[in-house]
VEXMI-878602 format. One record per residue: residue in one letter; x, y, z of N, C-alpha, C in turn. Coordinates in steps of 0.02 Angstrom, whole numbers, plus 50000, padded with zeros to 5 digits. Example, Ala and Ser with C-alpha at 12.3 -4.5 7.8 and 13.67 -1.06 7.14 Angstrom:
A506604971650390506154977550390506604983550390;S506424988850354506844994750357506455000250394;
//
This chain:
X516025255149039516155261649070516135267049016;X515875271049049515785276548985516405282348987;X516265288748941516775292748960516735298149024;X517335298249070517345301949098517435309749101;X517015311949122517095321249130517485321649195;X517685327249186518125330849243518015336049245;X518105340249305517665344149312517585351549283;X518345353449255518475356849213518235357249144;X518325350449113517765350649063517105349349042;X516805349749111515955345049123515505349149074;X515495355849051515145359448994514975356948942;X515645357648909515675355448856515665347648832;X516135345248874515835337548875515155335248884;X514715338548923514045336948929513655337548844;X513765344048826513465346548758513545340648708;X514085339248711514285333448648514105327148655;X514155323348710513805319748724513245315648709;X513405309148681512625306348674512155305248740;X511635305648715511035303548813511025295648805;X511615292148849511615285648865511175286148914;X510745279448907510135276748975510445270248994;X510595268749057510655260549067509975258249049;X510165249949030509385245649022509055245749066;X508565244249107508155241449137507515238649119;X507325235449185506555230649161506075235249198;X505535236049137504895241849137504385235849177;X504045241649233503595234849288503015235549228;X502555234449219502045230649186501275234749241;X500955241149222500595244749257499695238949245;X499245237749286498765233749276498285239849266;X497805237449224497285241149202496755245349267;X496455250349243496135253849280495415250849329;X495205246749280494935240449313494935234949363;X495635234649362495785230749404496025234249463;X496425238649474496475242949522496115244849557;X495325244749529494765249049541494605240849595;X494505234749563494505229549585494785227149642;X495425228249641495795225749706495755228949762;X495565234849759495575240749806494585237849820;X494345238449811493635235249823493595229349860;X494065224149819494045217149894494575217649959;X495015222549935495315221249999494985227450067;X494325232550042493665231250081493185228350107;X493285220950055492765217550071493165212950127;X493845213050128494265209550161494225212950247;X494155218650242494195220950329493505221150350;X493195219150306492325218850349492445209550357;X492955206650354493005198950382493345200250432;X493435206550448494075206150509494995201550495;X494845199850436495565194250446496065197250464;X496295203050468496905203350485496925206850553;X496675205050606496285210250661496555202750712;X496625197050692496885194350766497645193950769;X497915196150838498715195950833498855190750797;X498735184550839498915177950771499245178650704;X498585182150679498545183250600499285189850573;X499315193350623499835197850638500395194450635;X500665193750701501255189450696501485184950648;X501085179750606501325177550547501265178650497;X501005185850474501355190350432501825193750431;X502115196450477502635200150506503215193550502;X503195185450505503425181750507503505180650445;X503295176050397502865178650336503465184350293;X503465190450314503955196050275504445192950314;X504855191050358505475190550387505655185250329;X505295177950337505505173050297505805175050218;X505255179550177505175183150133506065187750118;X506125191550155506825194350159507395190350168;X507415183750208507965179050221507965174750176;X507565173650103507575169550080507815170050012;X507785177950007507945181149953508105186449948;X508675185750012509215192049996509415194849942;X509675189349915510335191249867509835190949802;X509315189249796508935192949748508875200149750;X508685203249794508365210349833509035215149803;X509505211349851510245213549837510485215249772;X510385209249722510495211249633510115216949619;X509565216549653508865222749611509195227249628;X509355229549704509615236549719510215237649690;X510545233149654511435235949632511025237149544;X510495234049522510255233949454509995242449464;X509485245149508509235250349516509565256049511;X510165255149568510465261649593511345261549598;X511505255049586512075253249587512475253149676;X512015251249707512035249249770512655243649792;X512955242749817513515238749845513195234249892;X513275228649889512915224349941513025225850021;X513525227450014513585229950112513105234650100;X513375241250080512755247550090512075243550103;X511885241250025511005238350030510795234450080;X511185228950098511005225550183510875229950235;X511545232850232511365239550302510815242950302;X510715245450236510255252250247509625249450214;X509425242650185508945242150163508515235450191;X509005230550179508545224950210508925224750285;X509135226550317509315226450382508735229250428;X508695237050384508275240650430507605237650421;X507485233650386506615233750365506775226750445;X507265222050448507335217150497507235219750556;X507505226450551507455229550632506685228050648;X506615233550620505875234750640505215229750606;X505495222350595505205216350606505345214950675;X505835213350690506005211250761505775216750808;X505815221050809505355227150848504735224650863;X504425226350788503735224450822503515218550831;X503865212450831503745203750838503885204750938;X504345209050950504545209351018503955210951050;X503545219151028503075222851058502395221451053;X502465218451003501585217050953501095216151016;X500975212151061500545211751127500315216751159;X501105219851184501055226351210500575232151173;X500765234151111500405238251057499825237051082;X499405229451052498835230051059498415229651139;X498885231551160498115231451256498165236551250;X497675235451262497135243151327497415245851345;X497205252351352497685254851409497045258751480;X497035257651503496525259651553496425268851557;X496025270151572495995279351608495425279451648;X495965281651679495335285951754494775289751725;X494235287851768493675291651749493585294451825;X493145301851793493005304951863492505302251900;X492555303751983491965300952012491385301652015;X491385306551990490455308151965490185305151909;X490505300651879490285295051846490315290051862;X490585286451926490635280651956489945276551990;X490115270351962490185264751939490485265051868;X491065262451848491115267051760492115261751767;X492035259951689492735259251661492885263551603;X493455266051583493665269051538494515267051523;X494465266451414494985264151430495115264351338;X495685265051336495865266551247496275260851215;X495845259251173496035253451133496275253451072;X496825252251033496995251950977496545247750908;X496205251650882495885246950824496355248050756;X496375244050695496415244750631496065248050593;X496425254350569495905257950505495585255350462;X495885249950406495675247650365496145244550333;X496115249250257496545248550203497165254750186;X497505253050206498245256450199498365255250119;X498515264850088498965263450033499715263850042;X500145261550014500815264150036501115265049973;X501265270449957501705272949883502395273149914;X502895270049884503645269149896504045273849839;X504585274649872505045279349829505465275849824;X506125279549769506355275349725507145275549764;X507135279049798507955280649827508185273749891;X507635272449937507745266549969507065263049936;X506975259849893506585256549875506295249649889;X506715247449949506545241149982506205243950052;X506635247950077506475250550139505905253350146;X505955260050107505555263550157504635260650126;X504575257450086503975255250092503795247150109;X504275242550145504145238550190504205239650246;X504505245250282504465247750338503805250150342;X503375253850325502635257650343502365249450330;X502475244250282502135239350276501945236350344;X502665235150381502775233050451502165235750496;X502385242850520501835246850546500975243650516;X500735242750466500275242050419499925234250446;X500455231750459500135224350475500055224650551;X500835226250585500575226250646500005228450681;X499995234150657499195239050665498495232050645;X498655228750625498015224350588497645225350526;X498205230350509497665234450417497835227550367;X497395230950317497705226650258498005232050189;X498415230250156498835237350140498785236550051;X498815239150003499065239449941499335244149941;X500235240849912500835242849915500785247049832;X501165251749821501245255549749502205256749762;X502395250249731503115253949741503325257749694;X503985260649669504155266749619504375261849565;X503885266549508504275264349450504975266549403;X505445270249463505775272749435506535267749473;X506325262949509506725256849519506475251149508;X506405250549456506185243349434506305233649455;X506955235449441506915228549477506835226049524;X506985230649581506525230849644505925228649663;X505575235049623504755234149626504545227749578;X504975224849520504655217849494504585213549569;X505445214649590505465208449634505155208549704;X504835213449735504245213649780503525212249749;X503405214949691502745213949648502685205249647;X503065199449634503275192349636503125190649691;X503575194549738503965188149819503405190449865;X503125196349866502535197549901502085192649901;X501815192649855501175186549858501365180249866;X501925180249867502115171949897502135171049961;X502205175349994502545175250055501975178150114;X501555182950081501215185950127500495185450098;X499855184650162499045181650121498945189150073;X498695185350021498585188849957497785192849969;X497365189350025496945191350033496805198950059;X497605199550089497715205950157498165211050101;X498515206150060499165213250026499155211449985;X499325219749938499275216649865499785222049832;X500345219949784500705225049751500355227649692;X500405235849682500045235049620500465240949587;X500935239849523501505243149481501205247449444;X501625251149440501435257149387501695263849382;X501655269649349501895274749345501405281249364;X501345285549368500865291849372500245291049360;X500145286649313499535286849274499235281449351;X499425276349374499235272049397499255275849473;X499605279849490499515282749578498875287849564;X498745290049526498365293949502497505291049520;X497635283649486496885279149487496945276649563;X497385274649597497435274049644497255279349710;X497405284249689497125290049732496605292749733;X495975291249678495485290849666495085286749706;X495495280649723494905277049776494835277249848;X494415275149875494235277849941494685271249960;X495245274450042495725270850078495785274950143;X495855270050186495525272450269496095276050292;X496925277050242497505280650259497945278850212;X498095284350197498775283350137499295285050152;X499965282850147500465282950172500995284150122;X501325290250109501845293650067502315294550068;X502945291350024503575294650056504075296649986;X504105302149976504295304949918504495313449917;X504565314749865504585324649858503855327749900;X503975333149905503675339049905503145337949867;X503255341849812502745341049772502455337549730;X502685330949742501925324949737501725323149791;X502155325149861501575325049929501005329349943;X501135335249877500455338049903499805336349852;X500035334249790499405330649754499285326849800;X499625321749847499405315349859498685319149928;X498975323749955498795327850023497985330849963;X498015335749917497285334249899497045331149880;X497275325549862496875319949824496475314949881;X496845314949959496755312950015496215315850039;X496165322750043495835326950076494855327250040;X495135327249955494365325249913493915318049962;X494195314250007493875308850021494175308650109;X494415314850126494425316050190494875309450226;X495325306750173495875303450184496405305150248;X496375301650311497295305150333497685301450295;X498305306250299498845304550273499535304050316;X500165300350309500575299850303501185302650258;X501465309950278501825310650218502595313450225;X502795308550209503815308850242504025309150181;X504255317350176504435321750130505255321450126;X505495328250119506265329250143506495334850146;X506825338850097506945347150119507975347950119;X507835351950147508715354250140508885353250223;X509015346550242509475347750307510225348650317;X510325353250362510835357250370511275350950420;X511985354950417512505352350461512905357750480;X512635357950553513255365250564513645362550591;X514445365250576515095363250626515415365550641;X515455367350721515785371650755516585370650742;X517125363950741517435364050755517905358150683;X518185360450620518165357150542518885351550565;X518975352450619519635349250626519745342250640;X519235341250672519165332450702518775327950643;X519405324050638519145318050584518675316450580;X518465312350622517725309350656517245314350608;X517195320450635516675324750603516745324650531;X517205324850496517105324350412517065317950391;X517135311650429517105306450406516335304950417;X515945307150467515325305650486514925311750435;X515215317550401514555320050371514715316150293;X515545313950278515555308050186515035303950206;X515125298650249514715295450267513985295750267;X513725299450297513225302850305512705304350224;X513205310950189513235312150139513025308150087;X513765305350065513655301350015513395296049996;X513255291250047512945284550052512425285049987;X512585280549962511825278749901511835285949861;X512325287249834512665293649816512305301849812;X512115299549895511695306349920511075306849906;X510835298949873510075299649873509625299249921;X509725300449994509405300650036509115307450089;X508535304450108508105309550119508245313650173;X508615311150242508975313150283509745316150281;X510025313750199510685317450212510955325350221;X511355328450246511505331050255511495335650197;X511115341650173511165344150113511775349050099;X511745353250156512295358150162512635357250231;X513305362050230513485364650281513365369850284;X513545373550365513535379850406513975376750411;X514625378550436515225381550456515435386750495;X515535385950556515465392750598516245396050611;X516425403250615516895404050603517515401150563;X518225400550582518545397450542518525387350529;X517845385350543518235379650527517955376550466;X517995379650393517875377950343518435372850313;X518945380450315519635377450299519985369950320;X519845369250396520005363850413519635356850395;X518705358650379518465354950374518485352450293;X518615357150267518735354850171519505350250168;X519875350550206520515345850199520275338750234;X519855340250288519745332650320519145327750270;X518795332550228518345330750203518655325850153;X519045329550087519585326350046519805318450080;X520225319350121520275313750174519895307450171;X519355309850194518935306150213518545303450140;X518425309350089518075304950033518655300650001;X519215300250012519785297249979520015289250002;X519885290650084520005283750125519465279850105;X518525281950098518195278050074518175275550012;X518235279049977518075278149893518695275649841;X519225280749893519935279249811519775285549790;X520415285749753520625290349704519915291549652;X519835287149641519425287349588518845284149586;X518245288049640517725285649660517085283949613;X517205284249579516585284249522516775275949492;X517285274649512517685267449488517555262749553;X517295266949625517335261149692516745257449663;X516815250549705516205247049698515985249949754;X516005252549798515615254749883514935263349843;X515125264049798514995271449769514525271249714;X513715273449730513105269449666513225276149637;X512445275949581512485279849564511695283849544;X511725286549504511065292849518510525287049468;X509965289349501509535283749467509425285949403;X509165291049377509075289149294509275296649268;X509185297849206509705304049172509285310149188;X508515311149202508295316849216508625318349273;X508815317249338509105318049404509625317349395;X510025314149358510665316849340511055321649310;X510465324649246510685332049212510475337449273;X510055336449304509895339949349510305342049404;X510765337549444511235336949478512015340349432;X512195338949387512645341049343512545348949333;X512025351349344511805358349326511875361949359;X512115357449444512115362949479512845365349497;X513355360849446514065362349445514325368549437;X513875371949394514335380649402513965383549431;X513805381349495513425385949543513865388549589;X514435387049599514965389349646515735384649648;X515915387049673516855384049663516895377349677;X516945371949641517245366849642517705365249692;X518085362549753518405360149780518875353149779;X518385348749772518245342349802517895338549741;X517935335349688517715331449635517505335049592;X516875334549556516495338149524516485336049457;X516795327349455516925324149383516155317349379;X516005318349332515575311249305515545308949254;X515135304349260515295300149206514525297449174;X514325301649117513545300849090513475294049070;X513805289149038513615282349026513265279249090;X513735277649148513585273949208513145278949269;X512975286149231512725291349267512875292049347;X513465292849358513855292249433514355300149417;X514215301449498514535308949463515055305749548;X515475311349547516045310849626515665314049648;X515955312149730515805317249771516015322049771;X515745327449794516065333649772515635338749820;X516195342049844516235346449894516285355049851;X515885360349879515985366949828515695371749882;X516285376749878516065383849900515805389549875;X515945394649919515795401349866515105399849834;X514735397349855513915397249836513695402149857;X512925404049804512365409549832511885406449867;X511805408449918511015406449961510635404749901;X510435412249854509885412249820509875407249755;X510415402849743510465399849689510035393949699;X509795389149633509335384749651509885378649679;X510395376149678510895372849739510665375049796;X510525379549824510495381649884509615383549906;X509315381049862508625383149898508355376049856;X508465371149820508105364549793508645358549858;X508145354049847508425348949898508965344049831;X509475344249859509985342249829509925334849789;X509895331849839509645323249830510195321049785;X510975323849800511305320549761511945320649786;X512595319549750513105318749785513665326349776;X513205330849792513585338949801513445339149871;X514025344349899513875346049980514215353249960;X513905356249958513945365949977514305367350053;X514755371050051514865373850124514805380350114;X514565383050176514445390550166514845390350249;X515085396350247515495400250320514955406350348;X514845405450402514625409850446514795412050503;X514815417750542515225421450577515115419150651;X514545416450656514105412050736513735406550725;X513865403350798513315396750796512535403950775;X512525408450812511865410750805511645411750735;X512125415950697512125416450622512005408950600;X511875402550613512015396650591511115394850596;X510845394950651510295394250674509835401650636;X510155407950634509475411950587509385409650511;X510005406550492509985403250427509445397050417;X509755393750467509165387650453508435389850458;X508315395550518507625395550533507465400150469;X507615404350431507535407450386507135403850297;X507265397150324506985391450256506535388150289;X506165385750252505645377850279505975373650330;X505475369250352505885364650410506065359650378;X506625358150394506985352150370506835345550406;X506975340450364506935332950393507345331550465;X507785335650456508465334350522508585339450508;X509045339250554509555348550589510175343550615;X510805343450586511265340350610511725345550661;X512015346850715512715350650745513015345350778;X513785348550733514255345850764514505347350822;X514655347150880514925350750934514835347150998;X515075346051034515605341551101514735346251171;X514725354051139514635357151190513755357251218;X513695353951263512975353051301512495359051293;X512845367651292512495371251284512355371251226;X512815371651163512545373751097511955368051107;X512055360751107511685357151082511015358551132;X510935360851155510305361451202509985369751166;X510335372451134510425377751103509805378351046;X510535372451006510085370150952509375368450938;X509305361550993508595360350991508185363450990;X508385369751053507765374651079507485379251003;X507875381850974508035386750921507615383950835;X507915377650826507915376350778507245370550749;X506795372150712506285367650729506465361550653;X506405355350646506425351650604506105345650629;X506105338950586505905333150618506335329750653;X506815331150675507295327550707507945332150732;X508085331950772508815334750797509405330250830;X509895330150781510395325250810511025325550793;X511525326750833512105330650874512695325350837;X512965325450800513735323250791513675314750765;X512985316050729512775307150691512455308950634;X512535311050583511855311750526511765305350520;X511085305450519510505299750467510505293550530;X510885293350570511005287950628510275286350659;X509765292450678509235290350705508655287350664;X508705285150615508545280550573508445275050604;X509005272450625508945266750654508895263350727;X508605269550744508355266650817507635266750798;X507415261550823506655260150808506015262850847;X506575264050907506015267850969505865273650942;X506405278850917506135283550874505645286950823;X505385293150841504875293350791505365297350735;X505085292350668505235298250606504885301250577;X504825307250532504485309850514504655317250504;X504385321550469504545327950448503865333850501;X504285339850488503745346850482503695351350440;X503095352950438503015358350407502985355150327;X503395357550279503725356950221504035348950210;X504345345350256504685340850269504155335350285;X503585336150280503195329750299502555329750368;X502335326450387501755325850407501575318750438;X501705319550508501585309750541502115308950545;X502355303550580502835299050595502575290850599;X503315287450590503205279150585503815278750633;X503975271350627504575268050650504365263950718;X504305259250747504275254750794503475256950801;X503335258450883502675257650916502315267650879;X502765270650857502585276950821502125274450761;X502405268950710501765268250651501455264350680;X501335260750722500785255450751500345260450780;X500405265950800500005271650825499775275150752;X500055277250732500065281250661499645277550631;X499595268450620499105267050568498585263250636;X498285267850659497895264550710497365268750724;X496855267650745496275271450775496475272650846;X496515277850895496565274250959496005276650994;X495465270250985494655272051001494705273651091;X493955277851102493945278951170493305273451183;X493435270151240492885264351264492765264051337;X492155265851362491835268051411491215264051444;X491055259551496490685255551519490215256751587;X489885256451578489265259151666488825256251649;X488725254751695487875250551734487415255851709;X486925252951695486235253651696485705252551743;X485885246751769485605244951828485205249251859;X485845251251898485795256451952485925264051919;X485375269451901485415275551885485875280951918;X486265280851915487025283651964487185290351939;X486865294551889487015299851860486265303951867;X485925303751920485175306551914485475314451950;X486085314851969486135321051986486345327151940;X486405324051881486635329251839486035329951779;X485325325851788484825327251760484255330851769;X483945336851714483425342351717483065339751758;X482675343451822482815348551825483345352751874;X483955355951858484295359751905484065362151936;X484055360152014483715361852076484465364952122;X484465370752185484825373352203485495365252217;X484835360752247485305356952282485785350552235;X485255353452169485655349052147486455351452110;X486445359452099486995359652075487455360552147;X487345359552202487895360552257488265352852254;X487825345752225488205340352242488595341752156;X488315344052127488875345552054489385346052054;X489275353652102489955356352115490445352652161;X490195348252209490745341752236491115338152175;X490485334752170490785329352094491085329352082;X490955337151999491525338851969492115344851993;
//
């Protein structure tokens, strides 16, 4: 354990300070050659069709299930080695969810792929019409480092079910992770269809260079938009689940429930997530009430001395941690505001009296600060939000059917959801995904099976019998009067 700051002396203690790094294991990036290579056969791989019969589907999707049950508590070490993850948290939020939405699509997979029929008009009859789901190809999937199991075996999911064949790029800024998918992958799943391939900038870089029938992103801003021209040079779609500053307005600071659901919310994986709650709105007086329940609530989870819970990770590496630390004299301290640079874990910490215009209040937080700001109306609450980019989510707290019908109407983001942050995560029927600023596409259940899919149009008529001679040169009076029946 290293030394602790508090928050009074976080300045100067920072200054003096040596720059401790925890160890970790560096993934091992493969040459430009080979990249160039693997990405070439696993073209030569979808002109065999192999991964195009459900069959072949289903026991890959089987295949990753086995893969995750077999080596939990490997997965589990990586994520507490990475991020300092607690094994409950990492089950829940990492290999649980990737299970969901195995079992999702092992349930639906049939369904996904039929037909779906459409009416055709009668002036084309004799005639079938009808939209079929095909496989793009080759799926890239670049993973981020904050859920580093998840969120790039989840698009994997989508990736197979669809029938693609995918090369995975997980982050090199969680390493043991990405060793231990770079390993258990190819054991588990045909090497012919997926392939991990490690590396840092230099290596997404060569990777984005090659031609891929859809790339699939889930990271910042601004390496979603290199990835978005680098896509666009080769007329790439993309996939790109960004994040942004989502808000939490709360009408009413008094009810437990509500401050225990935005710690919760909040802090999990010590606010490295892309859905958490960045700020509050606070409408009229319930700041006051909500900064005492908050205390509360970070106290019942964590202890006195949360930087010491085992339930409580910590920031992944020291650039994002000085970064986060910086934004301590941005406004009044409340609620923590102590860390600790050895084990790079800062408290939670709650702070008022912020400027809109400060970079706290206009950068996406991605850490374990929560800003409250007070405003005079739900309406004042909603010109605020609409006044920034769209956010990933729009959280309100409130009991009342109108605001929340309010909200929706008013407030545009990728998601709107009433008195749960980050909860719709885990419904699978759900689409996720961002706007605007916040991302581009959606995944999650039968949403990425659509998302990584063609959904071709397929159309059938006789020949036989010439059944369309009425709509051929030359237009004669009589012939546009049966037209005008027709159509």
């Amino acid at each position: 354990m290293g030394i602790f700051v508090s928050a009074g002396d976080q300045v100067a203690a920072s200054e003096s300070m040596a720059l401790n790094e925890l160890e970790l294991p560096r993934v091992v990036a493969p040459s430009a050659e080979k990249i160039i290579d693997t990405v070439e056969a696993m073209h030569d791989v979808v002109a065999t069709r192999l991964a195009h019969p459900r069959r072949f589907r289903a026991s890959q999707l089987k295949a990753l299930e086995r893969m995750l049950d077999a080596h939990q508590q490997e997965f589990l070490d990586a994520l507490a080695d990475d991020l300092g993850k607690s094994s409950v948290e990492a089950k829940l939020t990492e290999i649980d969810m990737v299970r969901s939405e195995i079992d999702h699509a092992q349930l639906h997979l049939s369904e996904w792929m039929e037909s779906k029929p459409v009416k055709v008009p009668l002036a084309f009859h004799p005639a079938a019409a009808k939209i079929e789901p095909q496989p793009l190809g080759v799926v890239l999937i670049i993973g981020p480092w904050n859920y580093p199991l998840q969120l790039i075996l989840a698009p994997l999911v989508a990736a197979i079910a669809a029938g693609n064949v995918a090369v995975l790029k997980p982050s090199e800024l969680a390493p043991a992770t990405s060793i231990a998918l770079g390993r258990l992958i190819p054991q588990f799943l045909d090497q012919r269809a997926y392939a991990v391939i490690q590396g840092g900038a230099n290596t997404s870089k060569t990777l984005l260079e090659q031609p891929f029938d859809h790339i699939f992103y889930t990271g910042g801003e601004k390496v979603g938009r290199i990835v978005a021209r680098a896509a666009a040079e080769q007329l790439t779609p993309v996939t790109l689940e960004l994040g942004g500053k989502s808000p939490a307005v709360v009408m009413d600071g008094t009810h437990a429930a509500v401050a225990r659901r935005l710690v919760y919310g909040k802090f999990m994986n010590a606010g490295q997530t892309c859905v958490a709650p960045d700020y509050v709105l606070a409408v009229g007086n319930a700041a006051e009430a909500l900064e005492k329940q908050l205390a509360k609530a970070i106290t019942a989870f964590y202890g006195k001395s949360p930087i010491h819970s085992k339930d409580y990770g910590r920031i992944v590496n020291r650039a994002h941690f000085d970064r986060l630390v910086s934004y301590l004299d941005q406004g009044e301290i409340i609620i923590g505001g102590g860390y600790d640079e050895a084990t790079l874990k800062i408290e939670p910490t709650v702070m008022i009296n912020v400027d809109p215009r400060s970079p706290l209040m206009q950068e996406e937080i991605f850490g374990p600060i929560l800003p409250i700001m007070s405003v005079d109306s739900f309406d004042a609450a909603v010109r605020f939000i609409n006044s920034r980019p769209n956010p990933l989510a729009a959280y309100l707290f409130s009991e009342n059917p109108r605001l929340q019908s309010s909200f929706g109407d008013q407030v545009r983001a990728g998601a709107i959801v009433h008195n749960a942050p980050n909860l719709h995560l885990a419904v699978p029927g759900l689409p996720f995904g961002g706007i605007g600023a916040s991302g581009m596409g959606s995944y999650h259940g039968r949403h990425g099976f659509e998302r990584l899919s063609q959904m071709r149009s397929v159309m059938v008529k006789t020949a036989v019998v010439d059944t369309l001679k009425a709509i051929y040169p030359p237009y004669t009076w009589a012939k546009s009067k049966i037209i005008d029946k027709l159509l």
